[in-house]
N, C-alpha and C positions, 0 to 999 in steps of 0.2 A: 765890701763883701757882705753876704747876704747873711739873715742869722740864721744857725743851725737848726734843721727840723726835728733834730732830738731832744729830747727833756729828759726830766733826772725825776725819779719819785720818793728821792730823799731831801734834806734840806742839810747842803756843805755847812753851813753856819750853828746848825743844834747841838746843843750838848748832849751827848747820850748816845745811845747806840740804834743804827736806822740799819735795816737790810732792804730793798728795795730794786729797783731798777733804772736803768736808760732807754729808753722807748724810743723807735727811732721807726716810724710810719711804713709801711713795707705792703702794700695792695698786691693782691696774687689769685690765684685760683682759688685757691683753698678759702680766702678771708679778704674779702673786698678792701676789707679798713683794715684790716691786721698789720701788728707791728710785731718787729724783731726788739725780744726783750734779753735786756745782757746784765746781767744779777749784779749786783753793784754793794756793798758794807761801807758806812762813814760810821768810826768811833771816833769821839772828840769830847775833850775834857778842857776846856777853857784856852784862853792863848797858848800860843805854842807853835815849832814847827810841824811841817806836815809832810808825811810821807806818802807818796801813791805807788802803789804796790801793785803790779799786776803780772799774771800769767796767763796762757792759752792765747800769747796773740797767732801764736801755730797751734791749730785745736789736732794735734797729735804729740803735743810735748806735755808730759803729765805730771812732774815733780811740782812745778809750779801752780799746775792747779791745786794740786793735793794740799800743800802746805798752804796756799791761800784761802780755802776752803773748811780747812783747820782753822788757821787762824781767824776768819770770821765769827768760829763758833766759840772761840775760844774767850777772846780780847778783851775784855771791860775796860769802859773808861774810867774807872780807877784807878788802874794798874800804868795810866799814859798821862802824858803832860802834853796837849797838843791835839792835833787829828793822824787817824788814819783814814784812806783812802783805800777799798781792796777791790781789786778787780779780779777775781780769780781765771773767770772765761773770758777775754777780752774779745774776742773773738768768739761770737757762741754758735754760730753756724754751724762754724768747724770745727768746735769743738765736741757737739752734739753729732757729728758727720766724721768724727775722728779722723781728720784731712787735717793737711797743712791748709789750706786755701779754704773758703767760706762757697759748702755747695750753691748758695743764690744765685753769688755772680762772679766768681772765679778767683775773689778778689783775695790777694795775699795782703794783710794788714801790714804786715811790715816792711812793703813796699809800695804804699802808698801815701805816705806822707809827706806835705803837709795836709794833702785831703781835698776835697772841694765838698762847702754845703750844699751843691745842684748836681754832683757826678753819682757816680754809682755809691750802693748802699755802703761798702765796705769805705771809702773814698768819704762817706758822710760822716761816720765812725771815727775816721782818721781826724776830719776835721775839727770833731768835736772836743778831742782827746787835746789836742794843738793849742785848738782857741779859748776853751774852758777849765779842762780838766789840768793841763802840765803851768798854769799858771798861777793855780793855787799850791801848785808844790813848792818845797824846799829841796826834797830827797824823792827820785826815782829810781824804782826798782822793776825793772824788766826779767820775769824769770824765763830763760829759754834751756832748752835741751835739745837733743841731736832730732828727735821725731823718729819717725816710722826709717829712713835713709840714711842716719848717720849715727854713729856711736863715739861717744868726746870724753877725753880723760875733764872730770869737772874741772873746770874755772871759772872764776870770775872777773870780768873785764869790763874796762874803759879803752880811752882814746888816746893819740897821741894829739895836742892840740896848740894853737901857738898861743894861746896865753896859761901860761909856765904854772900861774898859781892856781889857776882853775880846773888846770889840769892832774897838779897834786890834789885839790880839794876832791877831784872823782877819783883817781887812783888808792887816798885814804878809805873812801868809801866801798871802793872793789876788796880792799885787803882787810877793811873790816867784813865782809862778807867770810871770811874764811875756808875759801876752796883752798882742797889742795892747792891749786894754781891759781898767780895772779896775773892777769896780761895787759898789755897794750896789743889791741887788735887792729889792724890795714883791714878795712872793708871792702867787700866787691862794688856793692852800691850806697855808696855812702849817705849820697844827698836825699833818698827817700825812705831812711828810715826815721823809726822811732829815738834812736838815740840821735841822730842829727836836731830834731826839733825841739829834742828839751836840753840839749847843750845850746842852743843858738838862742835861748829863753835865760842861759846861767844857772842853769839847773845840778845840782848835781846829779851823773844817768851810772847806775850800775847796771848791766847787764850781767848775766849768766849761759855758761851749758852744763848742764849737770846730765852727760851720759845720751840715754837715747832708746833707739832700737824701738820707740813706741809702747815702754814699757815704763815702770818704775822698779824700784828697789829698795827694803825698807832703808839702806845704806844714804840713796840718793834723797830718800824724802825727808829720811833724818837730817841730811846736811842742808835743805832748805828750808828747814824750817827753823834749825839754827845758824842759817844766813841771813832768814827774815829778821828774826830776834835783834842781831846783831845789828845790821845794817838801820833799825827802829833804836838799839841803843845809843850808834856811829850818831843820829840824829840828834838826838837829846829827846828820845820821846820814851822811850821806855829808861828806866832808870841804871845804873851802873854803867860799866865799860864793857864793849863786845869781848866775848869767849875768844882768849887768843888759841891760834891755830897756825902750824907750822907751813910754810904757803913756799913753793918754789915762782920764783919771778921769770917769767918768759913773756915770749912777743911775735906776734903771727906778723910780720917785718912787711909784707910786701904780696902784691898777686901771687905770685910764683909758687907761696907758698902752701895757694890752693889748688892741688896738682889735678889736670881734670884727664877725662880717659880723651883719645881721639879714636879710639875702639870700642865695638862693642863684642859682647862674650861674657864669659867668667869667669871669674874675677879671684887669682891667689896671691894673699899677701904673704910675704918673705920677713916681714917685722910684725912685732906686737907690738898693743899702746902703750909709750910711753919708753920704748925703746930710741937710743940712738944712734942716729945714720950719718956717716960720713959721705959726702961729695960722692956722687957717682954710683951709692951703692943702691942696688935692687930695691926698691920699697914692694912692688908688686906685678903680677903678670895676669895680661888678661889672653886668653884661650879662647880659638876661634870655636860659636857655634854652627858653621857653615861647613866643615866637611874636616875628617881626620889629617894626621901627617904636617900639620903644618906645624911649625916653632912657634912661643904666643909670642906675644910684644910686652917687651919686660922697660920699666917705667923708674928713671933712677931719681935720686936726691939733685936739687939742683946745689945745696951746699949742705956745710953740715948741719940737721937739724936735728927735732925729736919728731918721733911720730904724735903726735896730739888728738889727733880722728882720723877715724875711714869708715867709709863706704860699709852700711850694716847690709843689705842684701849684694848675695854675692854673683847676681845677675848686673850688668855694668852695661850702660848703654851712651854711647858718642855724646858729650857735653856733660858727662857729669862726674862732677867731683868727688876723687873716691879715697883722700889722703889732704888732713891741712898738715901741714908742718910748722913749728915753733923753732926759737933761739933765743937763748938766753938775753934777756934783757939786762941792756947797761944804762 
């Protein structure tokens, strides 16, 4: 494979504290030569592990930039044994374009991985994060939230995985993060995310959702930045043990659990977040926009679950998921 046309305008290996970028070549209208620049922090204080930290791989989820954005300004490497790694915009197209998707080239970063160094910009990004960046980690931290579409009681989660111990070594990591909620998550697309490539490296990957709607909360930003903390202590890079936090254990089991509309209309939910629904009961009805008189189409629990997210705008349109559900994990 070919080498990445990106480069880094810090140095992974210095002591001290670098703020800088990744440059990644991008010829347009606007800038013959010009490149997409995506803001990049390495603190690092001598041997030690290493944490990569990053938010805005959906440049409409904002807790995680926030608190990574913080924490750049914040961090001295005297305060750490080790490197940090922060990426706050991972995605800066879209994040600057407040999209989930990167305006240039349509590209959703977190379904493009493992990447290609010759395919589209977002896709070179991916590659580079793969081949360079997840294999100087120890600990990955992906911080995600619901976006502009979806609104999530916070958790934070891993995988379910067939090696037993590697699988607790990420689930310690999600429960030192301290959401309310801990999970083991069934993904829709497994094999192209971000978390499949820095599991398949041995990596420890926390992900996150912390809420949504395209907004933040001083509630949600507060809990990520004492996720960061924690998840940098879980490491051994910031000093003491993470702030404990009282965490319910659940688990988004299986597809089913991401109930999608075959309607479109809008959209009335019959539960709140965080409520629980027995087999069969009503979660929500979507209401025809095409003419009066008709009954809507009411959409039930396929077992017993919690409501854990839905659908933030209550416009609903055929293929989209407007309810995940959860069950207690055993």
């Amino acid at each position: 494979m070919s080498n990445s046309p990106l480069s880094a305008t810090v140095e992974f290996q210095r002591d001290g504290i670098q703020h800088g970028f990744l440059k990644l070549p991008y010829s347009h209208d606007g800038s013959a030569w010009g490149h997409v620049m995506t803001p990049i922090t390495v603190v690092r204080n001598g041997d030690g592990p290493t944490a990569l930290l990053t938010g805005g791989n959906h440049g409409d989820e904002y807790e995680g930039i926030t608190a990574l954005i913080k924490l750049a300004n914040r961090l001295r490497p005297e305060q750490i044994r080790g490197r940090v790694i922060i990426l706050p915009m991972l995605n800066h197209p879209a994040v600057v374009n407040g999209s989930r998707t990167s305006p240039l080239d349509g590209g959703n970063l977190n379904r493009c991985f493992p990447g290609n160094p010759a395919g589209t910009l977002t896709e070179k990004l991916a590659d580079y994060l793969t081949r360079y960046l997840v294999p100087l980690a120890d600990v990955v931290l992906d911080i995600h939230s619901g976006g502009r579409t979806l609104d999530l009681l916070p958790f934070a989660a891993t995988h379910r995985m067939d090696d037993k111990a590697f699988e607790a070594r990420c689930l310690a990591g999600a429960t030192a993060f301290g959401a309310p909620f801990t999970l083991f998550m069934a993904e829709l697309e497994g094999e192209v995310l971000f978390d499949s490539v820095v599991e398949a490296q041995g990596k420890v990957f926390i992900s996150t959702e912390l809420r949504g709607g395209g907004t933040t909360t001083p509630e949600t930003v507060a809990l990520a930045e004492q996720g960061v903390d924690n998840v940098l202590r879980f490491a051994g890079i910031l000093p003491g043990e993470p702030v404990e936090a009282v965490s319910q254990a659940l688990e988004i089991p299986d597809g089913d659990a991401y109930r999608v509309s075959e309607h479109a209309g809008i959209l009335e939910f019959t539960v709140t977040l965080g409520q629980w629904l027995q087999q069969g009961e009503v979660i929500a009805r979507v209401y025809s926009l095409e003419r009066t008189g008709q009954p809507p189409v009411e959409y039930r629990a396929p077992y017993d679950a919690m409501l854990l997210g839905r659908r933030h705008p209550a416009r609903v349109n055929i293929g989209d998921t407007f309810a995940v559900l959860a069950v207690p994990r055993v």
